[in-house]
N, C-alpha and C positions, 0 to 999 in steps of 0.2 A: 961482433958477428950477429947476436941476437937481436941487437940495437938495429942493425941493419935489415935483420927478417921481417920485425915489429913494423918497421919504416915502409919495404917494399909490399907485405902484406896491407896494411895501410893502404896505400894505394890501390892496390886491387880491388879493394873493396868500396873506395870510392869511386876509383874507376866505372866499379860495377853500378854501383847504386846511381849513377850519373847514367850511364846508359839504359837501366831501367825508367830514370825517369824520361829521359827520351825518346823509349818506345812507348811510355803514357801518355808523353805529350804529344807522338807524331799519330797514334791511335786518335786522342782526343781531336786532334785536330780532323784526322780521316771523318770521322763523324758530322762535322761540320760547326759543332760549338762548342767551348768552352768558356767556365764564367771568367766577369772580366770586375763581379761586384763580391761583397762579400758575402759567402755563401751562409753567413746564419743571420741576416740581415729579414726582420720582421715586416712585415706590412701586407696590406689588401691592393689587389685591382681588381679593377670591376673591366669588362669588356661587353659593351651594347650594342646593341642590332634588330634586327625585326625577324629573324625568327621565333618559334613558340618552342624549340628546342635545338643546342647546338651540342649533338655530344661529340660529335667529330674535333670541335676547337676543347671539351670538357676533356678530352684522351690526352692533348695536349697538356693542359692544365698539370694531367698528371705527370707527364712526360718531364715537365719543367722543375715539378716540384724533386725529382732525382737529383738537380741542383740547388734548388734551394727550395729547402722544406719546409720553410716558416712563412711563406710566401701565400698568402692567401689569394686566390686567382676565382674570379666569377663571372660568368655570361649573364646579364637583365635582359630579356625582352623593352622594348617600348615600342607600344602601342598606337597606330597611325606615322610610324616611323617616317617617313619620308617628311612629315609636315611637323611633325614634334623632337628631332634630334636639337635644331636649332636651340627651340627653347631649352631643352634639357640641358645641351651645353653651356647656357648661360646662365643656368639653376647654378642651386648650391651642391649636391649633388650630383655633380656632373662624372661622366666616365674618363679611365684613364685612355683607353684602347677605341676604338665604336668605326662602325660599319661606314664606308662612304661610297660613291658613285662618281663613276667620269661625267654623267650627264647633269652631275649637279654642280661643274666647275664653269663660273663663267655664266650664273643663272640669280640673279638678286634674291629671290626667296631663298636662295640654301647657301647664302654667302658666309653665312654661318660656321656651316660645317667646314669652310674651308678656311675661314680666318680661325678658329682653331686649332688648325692642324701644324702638328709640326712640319717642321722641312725632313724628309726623310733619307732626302738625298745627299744630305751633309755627309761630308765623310767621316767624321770625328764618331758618326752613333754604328757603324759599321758592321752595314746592311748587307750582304751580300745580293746586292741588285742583281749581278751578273749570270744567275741562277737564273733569271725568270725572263720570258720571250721580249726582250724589247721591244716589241710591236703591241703589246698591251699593257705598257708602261703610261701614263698618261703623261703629254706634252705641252707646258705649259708656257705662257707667255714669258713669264721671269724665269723660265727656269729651276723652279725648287720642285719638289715632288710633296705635293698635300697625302696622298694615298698611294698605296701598295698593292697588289693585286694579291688576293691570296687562294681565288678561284677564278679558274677561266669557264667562260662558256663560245659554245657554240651553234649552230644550223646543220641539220642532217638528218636519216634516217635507222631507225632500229633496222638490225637485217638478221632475221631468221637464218642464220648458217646452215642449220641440219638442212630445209629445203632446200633449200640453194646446191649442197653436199647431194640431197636425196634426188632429184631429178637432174645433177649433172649441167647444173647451168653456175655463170659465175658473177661473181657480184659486179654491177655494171662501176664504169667510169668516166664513160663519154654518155652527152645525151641520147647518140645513137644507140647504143648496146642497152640505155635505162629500155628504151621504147622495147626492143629486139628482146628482151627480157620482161619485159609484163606482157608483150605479145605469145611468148612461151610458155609462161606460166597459167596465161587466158587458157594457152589450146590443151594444157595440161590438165584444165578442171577447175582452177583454182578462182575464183570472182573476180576475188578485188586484192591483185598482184601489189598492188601500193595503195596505201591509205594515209589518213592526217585528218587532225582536227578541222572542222569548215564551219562551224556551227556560229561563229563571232570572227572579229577581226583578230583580237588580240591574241596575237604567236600562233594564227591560222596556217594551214598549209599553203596557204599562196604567201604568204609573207615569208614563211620556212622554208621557200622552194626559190622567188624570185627574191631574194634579197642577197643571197650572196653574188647571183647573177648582175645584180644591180651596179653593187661596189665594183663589178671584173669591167664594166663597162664607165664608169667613171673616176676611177681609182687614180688613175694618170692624169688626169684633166683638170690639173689646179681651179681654169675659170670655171668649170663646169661645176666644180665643186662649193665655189665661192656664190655662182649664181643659184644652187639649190638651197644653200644653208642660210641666203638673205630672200629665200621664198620668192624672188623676182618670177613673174607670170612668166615670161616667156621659157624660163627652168623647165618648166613640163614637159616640156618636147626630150628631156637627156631620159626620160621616163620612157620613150616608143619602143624601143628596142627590148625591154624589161615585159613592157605589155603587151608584146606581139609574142614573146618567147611565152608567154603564161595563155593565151591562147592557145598559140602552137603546142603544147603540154596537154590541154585540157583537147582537144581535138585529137590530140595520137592516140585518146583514150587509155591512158598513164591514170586514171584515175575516177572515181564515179562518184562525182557529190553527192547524191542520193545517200548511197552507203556511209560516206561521211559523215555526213548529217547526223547519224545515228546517233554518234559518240558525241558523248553528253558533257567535256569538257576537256581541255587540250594535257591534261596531265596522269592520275588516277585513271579515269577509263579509254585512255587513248592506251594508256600500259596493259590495261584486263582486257583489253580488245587483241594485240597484239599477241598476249598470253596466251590469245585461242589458240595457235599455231596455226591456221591456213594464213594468214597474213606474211606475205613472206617480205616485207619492207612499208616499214611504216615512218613516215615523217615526223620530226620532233624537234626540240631542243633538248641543249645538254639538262638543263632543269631537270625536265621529262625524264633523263637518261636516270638520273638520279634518285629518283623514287620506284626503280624498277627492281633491286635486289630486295627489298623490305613488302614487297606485294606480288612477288614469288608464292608466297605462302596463303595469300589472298585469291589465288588462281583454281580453282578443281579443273579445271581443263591441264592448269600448267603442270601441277603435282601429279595427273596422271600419266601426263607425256610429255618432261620436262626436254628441252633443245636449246641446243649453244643459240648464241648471241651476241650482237656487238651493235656497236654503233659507227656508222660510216660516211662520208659525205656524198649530198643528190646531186648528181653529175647532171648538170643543166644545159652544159658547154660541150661542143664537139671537141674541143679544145683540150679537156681534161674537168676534173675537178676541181672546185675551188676550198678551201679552207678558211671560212671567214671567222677568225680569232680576234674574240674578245674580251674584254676583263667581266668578271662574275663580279666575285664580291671582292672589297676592299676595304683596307685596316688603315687606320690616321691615330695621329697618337694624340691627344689631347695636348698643347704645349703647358699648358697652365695647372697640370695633373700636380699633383701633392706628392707622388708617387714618381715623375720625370723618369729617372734613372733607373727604375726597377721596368718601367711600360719600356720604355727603351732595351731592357735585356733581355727580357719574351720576344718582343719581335725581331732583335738580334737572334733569337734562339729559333722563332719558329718563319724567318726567311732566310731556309736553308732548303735544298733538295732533298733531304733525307725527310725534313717533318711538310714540308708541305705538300708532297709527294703524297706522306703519308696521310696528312688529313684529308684532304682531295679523294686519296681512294675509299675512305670511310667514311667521306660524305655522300660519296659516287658523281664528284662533281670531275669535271677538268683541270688541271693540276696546269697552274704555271706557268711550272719550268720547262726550260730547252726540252727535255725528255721526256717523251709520250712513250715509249714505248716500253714503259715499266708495267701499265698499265693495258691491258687487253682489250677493253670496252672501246680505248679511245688511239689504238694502234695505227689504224688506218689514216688518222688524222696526219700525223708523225710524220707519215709515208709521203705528205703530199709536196711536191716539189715549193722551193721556197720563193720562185716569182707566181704559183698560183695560193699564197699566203698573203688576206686580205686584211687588212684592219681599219675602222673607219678612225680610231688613235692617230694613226701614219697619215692617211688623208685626209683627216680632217671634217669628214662629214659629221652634222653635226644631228642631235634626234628631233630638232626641229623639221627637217628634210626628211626621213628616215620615217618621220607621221606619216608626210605626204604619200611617199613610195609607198607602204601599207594599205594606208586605206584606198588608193588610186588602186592597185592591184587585187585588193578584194573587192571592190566596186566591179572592175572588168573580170572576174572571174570566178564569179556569184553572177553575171550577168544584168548588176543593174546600170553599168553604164557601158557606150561604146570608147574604145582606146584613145576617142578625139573628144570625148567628151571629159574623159577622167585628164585627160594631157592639161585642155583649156580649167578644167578646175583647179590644177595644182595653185596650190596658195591658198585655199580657201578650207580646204579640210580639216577638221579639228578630232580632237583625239577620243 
């Protein structure tokens, strides 16, 4: 009979201890990682990029080391990044992790960065892809995946909520209501109802205004797409409709270059400008978005009369808004790393929804994955119906085209060319 006790207590208690470990493992799993390598296992990676500081992916670092603590993990800067990763990669010295670009796949100078890259799409390294917007996935000829997305960005504007709250008007979504709403705010007292960099082309407000416009107008149109990205002359003509809407903007009085003009760079003081609070929508990129909680404290305007804020998309279309989703930054794994197996379980580790959610928001970049709506800054975006969700990824346009469209539109809206004249240039414009 004791033998019998000894025997069924037994059991209970393995019973138990089996159930516990299945609610550690269905925990762990809820989390999104567990290791898959040996957790006392020694070594360095190095992760490179052309920031001057990345403590957003350094949070990480620590995050990872909860798993494996002997694990040494570092961010390098390199210096002229874009023109110097190739070499590096070829160096002795090379990283295990490092920074890549969609517009560098498919370009002789950065063939580099891509014939290094692991395939990440393999299933065996077991990536939870299915986390992150397939529409800023990059799509490649063969089919393998060189890079990851592990920041999205986007096109839009900052929008002062308290105003908006304070005089009872609501954030526009159609181009009509953008107009109908800087018209209210004009009769309200307020200047300059909308602003944005104007001062240079690059990531000006006419590029930050008609470029999502642009893709909504060619996004369906395979030839049109194929004739803009091989520069063919007569491509300029898919441009009129882009440059009559950037007129029509600039004529509704939606905006006063003069004022523009002021702001002395499209990032830093486009945010201390914004910070004044009569600006009740100001045009930007997610970038921009992102260097706005850390210069909060930079504001004496803002610190005296601090107000909500988000970011939201410039309804250019009577249609609605568009959402033009793109990839930020991107992680490749070096194939030839010393280290293979251990870079592979970081980025198993941090392409997951719970950390790249999280680094995202402590960079205050755009996150990803399927779910914006973690995030406040970038809620609106979330919101926007999924046929007005563009990506030049999906269509294929490529940043050779995407020059043109730029400079063609701040030529006609700077006023130094007319709409027939920027059209007939297309193909000739350089960067």
């Amino acid at each position: 009979m004791k033998k019998m006790m000894y025997v069924l207590l037994a059991l209970v208690m393995i019973l138990g201890l089996s159930a516990c470990g299945s609610e550690k493992q269905e925990a762990t799993t809820e989390e999104g990682f567990s290791p898959s390598l040996d957790t006392s296992t020694e070594c360095h990676i190095t992760v490179a990029g052309g920031y001057d500081n990345f403590e957003a992916l350094e949070a990480e670092f620590d995050s990872f080391n909860s798993y494996y603590p002997n694990v040494e993990l570092m961010f390098t800067k390199v210096d002229d990044y874009n023109n110097m990763i190739g070499i590096v990669l070829d160096g002795n010295d090379a990283p295990d992790i490092y920074v890549n670009y969609s517009w560098m796949y498919g370009r002789e100078q950065y063939q580099s960065s891509i014939d290094h890259a692991e395939d990440l799409a393999d299933p065996a390294l077991g990536l939870d892809l299915d986390c992150i917007r397939s529409n800023i996935i990059l799509n490649t000829s063969d089919g393998t995946l060189p890079m990851v997305p592990v920041f999205a960005n986007t096109y839009g504007m900052l929008v002062n909520n308290s105003l908006f709250e304070k005089e009872g008007l609501t954030v526009p979504t159609t181009y009509k209501e953008l107009v109908e709403v800087c018209n209210a705010f004009r009769e309200k007292g307020y200047e300059n109802p909308m602003m944005g960099f104007s001062k240079e082309e690059t990531t000006s407000l006419f590029t930050l205004t008609a470029y999502p416009f642009f893709c909504e107008t060619v996004a369906d149109d395979a030839e049109a797409v194929k004739k803009l990205n091989a520069l063919e002359p007569s491509a300029g003509e898919y441009m009129r409709p882009t440059l009559e809407k950037m007129v029509q903007f600039l004529d509704d009085g939606c905006v006063d270059l003069d004022s523009c003009a002021e702001i002395e760079d499209n990032y830093e003081a486009v945010i201390l400008r914004f910070f004044e609070g009569d600006v009740p929508m100001m045009v930007c990129s997610g970038d921009t978005v992102s260097g706005t909680k850390k210069r909060e404290s930079l504001s004496e305007a803002f610190i005296n009369n601090p107000f909500e804020y988000a970011f939201a998309p410039v309804p250019m279309s009577d249609d609605g808004v568009s959402f033009l989703d793109m990839p930020n930054l991107q992680f490749s794994v070096n194939k030839d790393s010393a280290n293979l197996d251990m870079a592979n379980e970081f980025m198993r580790f941090l392409v997951t929804p719970k950390e790249l959610n999280e680094m995202a928001q402590n960079k205050g970049l755009m996150s990803p994955t399927k779910d914006l709506s973690f995030n406040s800054m970038y809620a609106a975006f979330g919101d926007v119906p999924e046929s007005r969700i563009l990506s030049p990824e999906v269509f294929g346009l490529t940043d050779d085209a995407v020059i043109q469209l730029r400079q063609a539109v701040y030529a006609v809206g700077t006023g130094e060319m007319t709409i027939d004249e920027a059209i007939d240039s297309f193909g000739t414009f350089t960067q």
